[in-house]
C-alpha positions, 0 to 999 in steps of 0.5 A: 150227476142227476142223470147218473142218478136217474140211470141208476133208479131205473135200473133199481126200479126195473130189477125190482120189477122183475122180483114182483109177480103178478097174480095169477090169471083167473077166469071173469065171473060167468053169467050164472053158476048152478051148485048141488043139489042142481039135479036131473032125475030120469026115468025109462018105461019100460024099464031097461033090459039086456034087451034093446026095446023102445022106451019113454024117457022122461027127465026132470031137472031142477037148478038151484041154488043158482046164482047170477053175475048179470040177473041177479033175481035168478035163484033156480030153474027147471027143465022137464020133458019126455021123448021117445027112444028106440032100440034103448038097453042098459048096455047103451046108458054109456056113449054120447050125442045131443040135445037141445032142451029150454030151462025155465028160470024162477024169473019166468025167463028161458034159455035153450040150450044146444048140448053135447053129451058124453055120458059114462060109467066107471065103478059104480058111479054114472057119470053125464057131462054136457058142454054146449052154448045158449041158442036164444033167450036169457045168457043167449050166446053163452058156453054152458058146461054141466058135470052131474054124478050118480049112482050106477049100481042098478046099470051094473046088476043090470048090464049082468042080466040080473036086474032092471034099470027104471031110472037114474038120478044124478046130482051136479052144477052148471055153469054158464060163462 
């Protein structure tokens, strides 16, 4: 009679079971999130043309708010630098390549990034996202995932013969996990 018992519980318990759900899946907390106004400003000199001309392109990123699972201190960064490149036009703003660039952290701790970029143009809207990995320093071996919107109506005037392109500003986050 126990034993019928028991039998007769565990089939309960096991139906039971199986009217609980377990909660959804969600992804462990990365190492750091960067939110709006995160930003990038870049600027071209000359400005772009129509006309493929080499070019001095400088950008400015500033990271923050930010926030850290395994630094705690981190709060915002920055990454600035200048590069020469040849044959650039407001017709080529849109493709892809890569990067390699090192944040500076409010800390005095840096990371380098190796990126790839894709960067596109839809309506009036620029749009940059770079997904890579933490080469060395600090979150060194961590994925990195950027996402960054802008403006892109001086490109379009441009792209039409009608304007210049002097720079692009793009507001976005950044994660490392």
């Amino acid at each position: 009679m126990i034993r019928s018992a028991l039998a007769a519980l565990t089939a309960l318990i096991a139906a039971c079971a199986g009217l609980v759900t377990a909660a959804p899946a969600q992804a462990a907390p990365g190492d750091l999130v960067c939110l709006p106004p995160t930003s990038s400003t870049v600027t071209f000199s000359p400005a772009l043309t129509t006309v493929p001309q080499d070019v001095t392109v400088t950008t400015n990123n500033l990271f923050g708010p930010c926030t850290s699972t395994s630094v705690p201190g981190i709060t915002s960064g920055t990454f600035s630098g200048s590069f020469h490149v040849p044959g650039r036009s407001c017709l080529t703003l849109a493709g892809s390549g890569s990067s390699t660039s090192t944040i500076t952290w409010n800390t005095g701790q840096t990371s380098t990034l190796s990126l790839n970029y894709t960067t596109t143009i839809a309506g009036a809207v620029y749009t940059s996202v770079l997904i890579g990995t933490v080469t060395s320093g600090l979150f060194a071996g961590d994925t990195v995932v950027s996402n960054q919107t802008g403006p892109a109506t001086d490109v379009l005037t441009c792209t039409l013969g009608l304007g210049t392109v002097s720079g692009l500003y793009t507001v976005g986050t950044i994660t490392f996990v």
